[in-house]
C-alpha positions, 0 to 999 in steps of 0.5 A: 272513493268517488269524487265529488260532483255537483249536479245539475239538480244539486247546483239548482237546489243551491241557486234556489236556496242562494236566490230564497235567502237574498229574497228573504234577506230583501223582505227584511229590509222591506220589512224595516223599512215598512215598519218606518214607512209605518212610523210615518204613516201613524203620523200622517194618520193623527195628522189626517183625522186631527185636522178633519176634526179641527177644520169642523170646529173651525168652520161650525165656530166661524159659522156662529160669528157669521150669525152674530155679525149678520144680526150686526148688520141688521142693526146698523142699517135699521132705525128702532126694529119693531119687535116683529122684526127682530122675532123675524131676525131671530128665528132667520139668524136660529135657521141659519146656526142651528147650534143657536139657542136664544138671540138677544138684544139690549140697549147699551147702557141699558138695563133691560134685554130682549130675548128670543129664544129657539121655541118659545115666546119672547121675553123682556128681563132685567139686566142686571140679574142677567146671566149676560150682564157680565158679557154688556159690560165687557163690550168695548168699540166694535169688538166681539166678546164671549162668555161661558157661564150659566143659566141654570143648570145648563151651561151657556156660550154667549157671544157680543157685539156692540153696534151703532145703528142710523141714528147714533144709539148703541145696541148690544147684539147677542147670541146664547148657545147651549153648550150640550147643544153644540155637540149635538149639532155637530155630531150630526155631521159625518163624523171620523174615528177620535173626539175633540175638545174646544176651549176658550180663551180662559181653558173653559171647556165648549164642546166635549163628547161628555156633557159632565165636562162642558164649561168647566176648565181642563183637568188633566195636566198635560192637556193644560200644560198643552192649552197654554203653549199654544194659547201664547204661542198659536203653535200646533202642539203634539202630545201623547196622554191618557184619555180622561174620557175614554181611559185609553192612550191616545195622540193628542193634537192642539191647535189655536182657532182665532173666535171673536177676536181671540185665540181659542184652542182645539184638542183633537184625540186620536185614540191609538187603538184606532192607529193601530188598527190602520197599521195592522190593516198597512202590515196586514197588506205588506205581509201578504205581498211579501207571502204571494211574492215567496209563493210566486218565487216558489213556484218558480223554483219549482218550475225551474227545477222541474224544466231542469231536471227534464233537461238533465235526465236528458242529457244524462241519459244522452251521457250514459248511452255515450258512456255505455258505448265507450265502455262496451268499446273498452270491453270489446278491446279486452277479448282480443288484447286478452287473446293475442297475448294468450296467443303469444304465450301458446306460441312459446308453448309450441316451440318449447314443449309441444304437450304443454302446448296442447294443456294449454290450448284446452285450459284456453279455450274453456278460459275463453269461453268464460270471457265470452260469456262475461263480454257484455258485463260491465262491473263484476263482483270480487268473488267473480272476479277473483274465480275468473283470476284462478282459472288464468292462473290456472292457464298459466301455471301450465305454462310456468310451472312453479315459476309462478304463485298466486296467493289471495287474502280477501276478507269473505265478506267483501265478495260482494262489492264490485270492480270492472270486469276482467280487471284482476285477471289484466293485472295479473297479465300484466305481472306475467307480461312484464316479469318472465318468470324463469328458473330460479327466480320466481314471480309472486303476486298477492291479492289483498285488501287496505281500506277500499282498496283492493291491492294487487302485488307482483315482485320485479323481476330482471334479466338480461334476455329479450322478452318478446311480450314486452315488446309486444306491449303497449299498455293498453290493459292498463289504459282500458282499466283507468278509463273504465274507472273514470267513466263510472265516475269512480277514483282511478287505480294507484300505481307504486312502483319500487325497486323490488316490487310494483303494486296496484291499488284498485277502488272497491265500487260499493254500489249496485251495478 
């Protein structure tokens, strides 16, 4: 049975497979931890576009109380404004806020109220059926009040101011601002992905995309429940609702903006479509790092492979020259380990039975022929093998007479697997070596089969007289067997020895040679 090795190859494809696991185990990770980053990054997202909403409100809305305290102003440093310059002061406070729809004036206590509104002639209505009239009585000191109602079917802003001008008399400084107006204005700025909402200190709706909900108060509940929390608490607050606007899930931030002296509040929505498109775009990126850093890792890998292999097909044909060689060295040593022991045999003949000589040097030298035609072939297969061993049974059956018997029981079907060359004829040798068949005590060897393995066995024979071809033995057949075996990379024989018999177990090699 060939014993298991790892290869270059096979330690590089499973370093490789090592290294990609740990790779795809790190993108996991990366990926659990991108997908937090990600969490993170839809909050850092909301935050961003809800602030860049809240901050145009914030700077729009402050800009309409910069208009309203410049008409202030004007009044406290005047004595009786002609009407002539408070057209002027109008038309230069409407350029400054384009949001302005009509500035107004009016007597404190007064019943009457001077208007100039954007683009048309200047007016002189009564108070007291005057829209406005609420916003007069409200005022109070120097404060700033507001009010959104009605003038006719369009919704109205309007912001107050008492002042005191040079000679003690009390004017009231107005400033109307069509609601359908201020978003027209505003949109007019670079805009960002979500809308806003602005209510005023009583949840009356200032500016809204849709004009249907402009001066009405907030509907849905968790908007409401959001406007009071930071109406009494002038926290930012965070909620996630269902547009009535868009009819889409949307993150909702509210925050308070101080108008006049009051806390107002800003709702700013961030549909989710638009988070998740952020998000698709931030895992879109991350994955296709995480596919170029495979790829790259691949490549690699490939390269890697290949550089190994060049040096292993290398090496390994450096260790099959090297093996090659030992081996043609190990077959060389059979044909002279098989001569001299030949020899000796042939120099017992002489001295004994000088015919029997003369057989024996013909059957040797067509015997040896064969082995110089088969010095040069590594593995041979079981059917030459077990002819070769014939005909050296042959030779020394001339020698032994019936002092010596070979049976063989190979299955016909093994005959074309492969051993070593000449290795069932040098274990037979050494059978005859070692037993020195004589009268009356007969050697047997048997050729079979047990699994893969191929199984030679000879029975012990002992006596009392020198054999002079054991002395001669030094075991270099059987040394020569198992090095040829360990250099095709193969088990090496088994040896059982016992009392009465030693037996050799030999791998069948099933491959090609």
């Amino acid at each position: 049975m060939a014993r298991q090795r790892h290869t270059p190859k096979g330690r590089l494809l499973i370093t490789g497979t090592v290294l990609l696991i740990l790779l795809v185990a790190g993108i996991l990770i990366a990926g659990r931890t991108i997908n937090g980053v990600a969490v993170q990054m839809s909050g850092r997202i909301v935050r961003h576009i809800s602030e860049y909403h809240y901050r145009l409100l914030q700077v729009e809305f402050e800009r309409s109380e910069g208009v309203l305290d410049a008409s202030v102003q004007f009044m406290r440093e005047r004595t009786a404004p002609t009407d002539a310059e408070l057209h002027v002061l109008a038309a230069t406070l409407m350029r400054m806020d384009p949001k302005a729809g009509c500035v107004w004036f009016a007597e404190a206590g007064g019943r009457t109220i001077r208007s100039y509104p954007r683009g048309k002639t200047p007016r002189t209505t009564e108070a007291a059926g005057d829209f406005r009239q609420r916003l007069i009585a409200a005022t109070d000191g120097d404060s700033v009040r507001s009010h959104v109602t009605g003038s006719g079917r369009i919704q109205v802003w309007s912001m107050a101011c008492p002042v005191t001008d040079r000679t003690g008399h009390r004017h009231i400084c107005g400033i109307d601002f069509p609601l359908p107006e201020i978003y027209t204005c505003m949109t007019q700025s670079p805009a960002s992905s979500g809308y806003a909402t602005l209510f005023d200190p009583e949840g009356v709706i200032v500016y809204h995309p849709d004009s249907l909900k402009l001066g009405r108060p907030a509907s849905d509940s968790t908007g409401l429940a959001a406007f009071r929390k930071v109406a009494a608490t002038g926290q930012s607050v965070t909620v996630h609702a269902i547009s009535d606007y868009l009819n889409i899930d949307e993150e909702r931030i509210y925050y308070p903006i101080q108008l006049g002296g009051r806390r107002w509040v800003a709702g700013i929505g961030i549909p989710r479509l638009v988070i998740e498109q952020e998000i698709d775009d931030f895992h879109f990126y991350t994955v296709f790092a995480a596919v170029i850093s495979v790829l790259f890792f691949a490549v690699l890998l490939v390269l890697a492979q290949r550089r190994w292999r060049r040096e292993y097909d290398l090496r390994r044909h450096s260790e099959r020259e090297s093996a090659q060689l030992h081996l043609q060295q190990l077959l060389e040593q059979i044909d002279p380990h098989f001569l001299f022991n030949s020899l000796n045999s042939l120099y017992a003949l002489i001295r004994c039975n000088p015919d029997q000589a003369r057989e024996f040097t013909l059957t040797l030298s067509r015997v040896y022929r064969r082995v110089l035609e088969r010095r040069k072939q590594i593995l041979s297969t079981l059917a030459e093998e077990i002819d070769f061993t014939w005909q050296y049974y042959t030779l020394q059956k001339i020698r032994f007479d019936d002092r010596i018997e070979l049976t063989s029981a190979i299955d016909p079907a093994l005959r074309n697997w492969r051993i070593p060359s000449m290795s069932l004829q040098t274990l037979v040798e050494n059978a005859v070596k070692h037993n020195c068949p004589q009268s009356g005590t007969e050697l047997h060897v048997s050729l079979g089969r047990q699994g893969d393995m191929l199984v030679i066995k000879n029975n012990r024979i002992y006596t009392n007289q020198t054999n002079d071809q054991s002395i001669e033995s030094y075991g270099i057949g059987i040394s020569n067997l198992k090095q040829r075996y360990r250099l095709e990379g193969e088990a090496e024989p088994e040896f059982v020895a016992s009392q009465d018999a030693f037996e050799v177990r030999l791998p069948i090699i099933k491959r090609k040679q």
